[in-house]
N, C-alpha and C positions, 0 to 999 in steps of 0.2 A: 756770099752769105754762108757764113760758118755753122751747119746744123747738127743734129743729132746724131745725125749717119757718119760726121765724123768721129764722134766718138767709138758707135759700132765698127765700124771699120779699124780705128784704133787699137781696139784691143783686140780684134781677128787677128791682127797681124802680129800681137804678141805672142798670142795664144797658138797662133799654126805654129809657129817658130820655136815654141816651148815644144810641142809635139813633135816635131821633125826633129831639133839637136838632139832631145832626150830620149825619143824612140819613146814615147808613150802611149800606150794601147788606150783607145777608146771605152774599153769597157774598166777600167780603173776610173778611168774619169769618171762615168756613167754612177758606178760604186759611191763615188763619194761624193756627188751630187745628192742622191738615195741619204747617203748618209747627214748631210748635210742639212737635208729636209726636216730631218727626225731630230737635227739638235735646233735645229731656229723655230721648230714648230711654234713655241710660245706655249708659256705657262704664268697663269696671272699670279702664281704663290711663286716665280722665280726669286723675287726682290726678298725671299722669306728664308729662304733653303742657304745651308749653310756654306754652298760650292754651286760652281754652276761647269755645265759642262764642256771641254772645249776640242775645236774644232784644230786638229794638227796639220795647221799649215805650212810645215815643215817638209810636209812630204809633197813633192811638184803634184801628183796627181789632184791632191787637194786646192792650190794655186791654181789649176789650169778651172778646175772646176768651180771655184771662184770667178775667175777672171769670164767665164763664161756668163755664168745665171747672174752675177750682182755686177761685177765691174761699170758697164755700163751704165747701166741705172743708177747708180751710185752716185755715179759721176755726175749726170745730169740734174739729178735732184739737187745735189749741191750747185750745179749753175744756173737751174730757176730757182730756186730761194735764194741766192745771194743776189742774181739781177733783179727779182724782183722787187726783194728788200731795197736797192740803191734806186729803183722807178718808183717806189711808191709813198718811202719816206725820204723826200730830197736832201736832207740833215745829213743822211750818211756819207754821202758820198765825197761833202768836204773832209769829214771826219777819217776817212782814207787818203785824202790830198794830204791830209795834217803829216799822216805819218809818214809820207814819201815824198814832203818836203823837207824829213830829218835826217832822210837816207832811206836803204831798203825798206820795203813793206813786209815786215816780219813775222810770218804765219808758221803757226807749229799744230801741226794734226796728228792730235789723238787717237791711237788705233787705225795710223795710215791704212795698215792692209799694202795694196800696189798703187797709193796714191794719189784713190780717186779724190779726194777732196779734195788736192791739191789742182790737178788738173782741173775740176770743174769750177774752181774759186778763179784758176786764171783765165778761164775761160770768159765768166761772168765779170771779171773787171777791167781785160781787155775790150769787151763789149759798151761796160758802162765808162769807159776811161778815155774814151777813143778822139773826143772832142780836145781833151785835156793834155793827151802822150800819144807819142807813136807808141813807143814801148816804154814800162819803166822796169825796175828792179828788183826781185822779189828773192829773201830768202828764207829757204823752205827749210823745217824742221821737223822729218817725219821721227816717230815713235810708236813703238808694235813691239807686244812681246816676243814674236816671229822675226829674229833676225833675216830670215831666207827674203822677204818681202822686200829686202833692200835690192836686192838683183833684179827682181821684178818690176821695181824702177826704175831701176837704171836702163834696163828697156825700153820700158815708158820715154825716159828721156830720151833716150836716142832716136828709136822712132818718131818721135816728135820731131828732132829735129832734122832727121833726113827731110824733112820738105812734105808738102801736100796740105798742112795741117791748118792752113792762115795763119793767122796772128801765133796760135800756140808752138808753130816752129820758131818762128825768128825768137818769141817771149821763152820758148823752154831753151834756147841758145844760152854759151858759155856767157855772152855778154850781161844777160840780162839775169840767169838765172841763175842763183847758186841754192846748194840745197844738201842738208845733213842727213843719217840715219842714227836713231839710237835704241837699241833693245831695252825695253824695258816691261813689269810689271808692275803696274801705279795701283795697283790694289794693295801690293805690299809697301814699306814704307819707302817713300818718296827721298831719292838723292838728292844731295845738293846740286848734281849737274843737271838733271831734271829739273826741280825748281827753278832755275838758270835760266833754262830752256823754255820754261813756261814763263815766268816772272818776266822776260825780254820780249814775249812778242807781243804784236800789235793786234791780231786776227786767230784767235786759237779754233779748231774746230773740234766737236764732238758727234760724231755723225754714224748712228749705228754702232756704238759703241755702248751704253750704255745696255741696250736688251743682249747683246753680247755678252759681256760679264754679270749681268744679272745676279745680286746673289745678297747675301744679309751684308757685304764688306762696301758693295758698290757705292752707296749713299756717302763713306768717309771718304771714300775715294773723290768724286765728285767736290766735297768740302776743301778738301786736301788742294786739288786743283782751282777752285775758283778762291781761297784766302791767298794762293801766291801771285795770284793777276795782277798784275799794275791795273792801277786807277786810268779808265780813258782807253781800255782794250775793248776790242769787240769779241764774242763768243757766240759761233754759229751751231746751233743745235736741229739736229738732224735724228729722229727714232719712231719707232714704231708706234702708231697713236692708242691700242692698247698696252695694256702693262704694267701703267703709274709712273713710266719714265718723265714723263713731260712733266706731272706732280714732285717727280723727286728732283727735276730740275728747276722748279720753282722755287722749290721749299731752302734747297741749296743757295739759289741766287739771292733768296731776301734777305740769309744768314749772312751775307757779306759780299752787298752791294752792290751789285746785277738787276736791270732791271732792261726792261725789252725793251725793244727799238722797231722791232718790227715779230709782228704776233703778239703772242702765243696764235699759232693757227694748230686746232686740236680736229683730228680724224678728217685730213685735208685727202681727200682723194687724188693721189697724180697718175695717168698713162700714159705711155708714150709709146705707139703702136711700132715705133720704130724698132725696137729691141724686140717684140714679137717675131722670133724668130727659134726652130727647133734645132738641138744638135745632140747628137748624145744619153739621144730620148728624152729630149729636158728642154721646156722652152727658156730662155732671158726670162729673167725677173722683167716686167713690162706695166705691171699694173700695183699698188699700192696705197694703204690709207698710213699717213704720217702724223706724227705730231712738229712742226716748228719751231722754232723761235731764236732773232739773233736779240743778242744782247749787250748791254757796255757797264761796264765797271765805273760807279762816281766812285768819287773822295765821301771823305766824311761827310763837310757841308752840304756839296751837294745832294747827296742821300738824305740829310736832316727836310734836306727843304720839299725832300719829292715823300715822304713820309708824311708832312707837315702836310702838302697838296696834292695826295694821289689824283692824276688825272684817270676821270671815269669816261669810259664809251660812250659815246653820242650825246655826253653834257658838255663836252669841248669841242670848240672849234677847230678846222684842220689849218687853218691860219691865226695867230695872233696880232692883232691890231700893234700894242708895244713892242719895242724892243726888248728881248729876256735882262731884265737884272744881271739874273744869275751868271757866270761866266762862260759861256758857252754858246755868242754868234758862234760857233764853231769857225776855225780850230785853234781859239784860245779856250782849254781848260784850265790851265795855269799859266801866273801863280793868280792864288785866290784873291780879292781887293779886301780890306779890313771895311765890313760893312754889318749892319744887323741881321742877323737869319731872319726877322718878321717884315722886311724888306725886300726880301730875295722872291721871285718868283722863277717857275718852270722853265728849265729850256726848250728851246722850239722839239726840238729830237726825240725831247718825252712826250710830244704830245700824240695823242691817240691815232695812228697811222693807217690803222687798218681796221676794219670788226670782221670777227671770221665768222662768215654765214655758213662754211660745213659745203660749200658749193663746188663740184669737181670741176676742175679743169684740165684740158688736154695740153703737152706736151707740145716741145716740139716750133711754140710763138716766140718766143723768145731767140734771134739770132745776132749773131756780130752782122755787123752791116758793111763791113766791108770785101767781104769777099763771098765770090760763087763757084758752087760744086760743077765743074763742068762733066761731060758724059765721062769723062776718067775720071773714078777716085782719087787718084794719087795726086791729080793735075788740078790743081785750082790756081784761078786768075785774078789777080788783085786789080781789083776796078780802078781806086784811084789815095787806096795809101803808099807809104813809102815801098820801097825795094827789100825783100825779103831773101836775100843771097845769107847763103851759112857763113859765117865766121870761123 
C-alpha cells in the first residue's frame, strides 16, 4: 500500500541530495523559507494590484525550501482530489480510458514548480487504473517560468525510478513515461508552442498557481488558457479557498465552456499529519483550507444543452433512469448525430456528483492497493501486481 510517507520520503531524498552536491548552508534555506512566508502570506486586493510579487526560484536555496514546506503537500492534494474525483463521479474515469485508448494520456501542468502535480496525478490514476492497466503511458508537459525547475525533476524522475516507490517507479520508467519542460510566462502573451502544448493535452492542471501570480493580468491569463483547450479535456483546479481564485476560475470556465465534473468544493479543509514534520526552523506545509474543482471542456452543443438544463444540487438524482441523448455514454464525445437541441438531454458526468458541506477530512485514506511500506523505506513488496524490475 502506497501511502503519504512515500512521498515525504521522496522528496527527503531530493532535498538531502541538493544540500550535499551543492554545499548549501542551512540557514540560507531557513532565509528563504522566512521569505517565502511574507510573499504567499495572502492579500484579498492581490487579484487588483498591478504586479504581484515573485518568489526567485532560480536560486537552489529557494528550491530546497520549496521542496521542503510545499512539495509534499502539493503533491498529495493533487492525489486526493484527483482519486477522489474518479471514486465519487464514476463518469470520469472512462473519460481517461477514452484518452489512453488513443495513445498517451497527455497532461501539461501549469506552474509545474518540481512536478508535484504531475507525480501526484500518477499517483491517483495508477491507484484508480489498476483494475484496467498494469501500467500505461503518460506524457508529461511541465511549464514554469523557472527554467532551473527542470533539473529538479529530473531528479524527481530518477529517484523515482531507482526503485522503492510501487507503481510510481516502474510508471515514472523510460517505458511508460515520457515528459517535456518548457519556460515560459503565460501572463505575457502566449506562443504558438504554448498554445500547442496546451490545445493537445488531455488533463491540464492548475494547482496553486493562480494566488501565485495574482495580479490585475491573471484573469486573461486564465481566458488565454482555457479558449485553447480542446473540447473533451479535463482541468484540475487546485488554490487557495480565499482570494476569489475559485470565483475567477469560474467566471473563466463559463466564458468558454468548462463546467465541473467534480465540485466546486470551496474552503475544503485537508491535513495530513504526515508532513507534520520540522526542519530548518519551519514545519511542512501540513494543514490547509482549499478551493477545488476538476473540470471538462463541451463543444458548442453540448454547452447549448447544459445552459438550456443547468443541473441544480439535490433536485437531480445521482443516477438517471434513461440513457443520455446527448452524446457522451462516454467515451463517445464525437462526432456529434444531426438531432434537435430540445431533444437532447444531460450527460450522466454533468450530473451533480457531489454537494460540499465545508466538512474537513483527514489525509492520508486514500492508497494504491497494491503495495506495502515494509519496516525499510526504500523496500517495498508488491503483494500481487506484475514485476517492477527497471528497464
Amino acid at each position: 500500500m502506497l501511502n503519504s510517507s512515500i512521498f515525504l520520503y521522496l522528496y527527503t531524498r531530493i532535498l538531502d541530495e541538493d544540500i550535499s552536491k551543492k554545499n548549501i548552508d542551512d540557514d540560507d534555506i531557513k532565509r528563504a523559507i522566512q521569505h517565502m512566508h511574507e510573499v504567499y502570506r495572502g492579500d484579498p486586493e492581490n487579484l487588483y494590484k498591478d504586479s504581484y510579487v515573485e518568489v526567485d526560484y532560480s536560486k537552489i536555496e529557494y528550491r530546497c525550501a520549496y521542496v521542503h514546506k510545499y512539495a509534499p503537500f502539493h503533491t498529495v492534494l493533487v492525489y486526493e482530489a484527483m482519486s477522489r474525483s474518479m471514486a465519487e463521479n464514476p463518469h470520469i474515469k472512462p473519460m481517461i480510458l477514452r484518452f489512453l485508448s488513443k495513445g498517451p494520456l497527455k497532461i501539461c501542468s501549469i506552474g509545474s514548480g518540481p512536478g508535484t502535480d504531475v507525480v501526484g496525478l500518477l499517483a491517483a490514476l495508477h491507484q484508480r487504473l489498476h483494475d484496467n492497466f498494469s501500467f500505461f503511458r503518460i506524457s508529461a508537459h511541465l511549464v514554469d517560468i523557472t527554467s532551473e525547475w527542470e533539473s529538479t525533476f529530473r531528479s524527481v524522475v530518477s529517484e523515482a525510478m531507482s526503485g522503492g516507490y510501487g507503481a510510481l517507479s516502474e510508471g515514472m520508467s523510460d517505458k511508460w513515461f515520457k515528459w517535456t519542460f518548457q519556460k515560459a510566462d503565460l501572463q505575457l502573451k502566449m506562443s504558438e508552442a504554448h498554445s500547442k502544448a496546451i490545445s493537445s493535452s488531455d488533463l491540464i492542471t492548475l494547482v496553486k498557481v493562480v494566488s501565485a501570480v495574482a495580479c490585475k493580468e491573471t484573469s486573461k491569463m486564465i481566458e488565454k488558457i482555457f479558449r485553447v483547450i480542446k473540447p473533451g479535456a479535463l482541468v484540475l483546479f487546485i488554490d487557495n479557498a480565499s482570494g476569489g481564485f475559485q470565483e475567477l476560475i469560474s467566471k473563466a470556465a463559463a466564458k468558454y465552456r468548462l463546467v465541473p465534473v467534480y465540485g466546486p468544493l470551496n474552503h475544503q479543509l485537508y491535513t495530513n499529519q504526515t508532513f507534520n514534520r520540522e526542519r530548518f526552523g519551519y514545519k511542512s506545509c501540513f494543514k490547509t483550507r482549499v478551493a477545488v474543482q476538476l473540470l471538462v471542456k463541451l463543444n458548442l452543443v453540448e454547452y447549448s444543452v447544459f445552459i438550456s438544463n443547468p443541473p441544480q444540487h439535490g433536485d437531480m438524482p445521482q443516477e438517471i433512469s434513461h440513457p443520455p441523448i446527448l452524446p457522451v455514454p462516454i467515451p463517445n464525445l464525437l462526432p456529434m448525430p444531426q438531432f434537435k437541441v430540445a431533444n437532447l438531454r444531460l450527460p450522466q458526468y454533468l450530473i451533480p456528483n457531489r454537494i460540499d458541506n465545508g466538512n474537513p477530512y483527514e489525509g492520508g485514506s486514500l492508497h494504491m492497493p497494491d503495495y506495502v511500506v515494509t519496516c525499510r523505506p526504500r523496500r517495498l513488496r508488491n503483494q500481487k501486481g506484475p514485476s517492477h524490475k527497471k528497464h
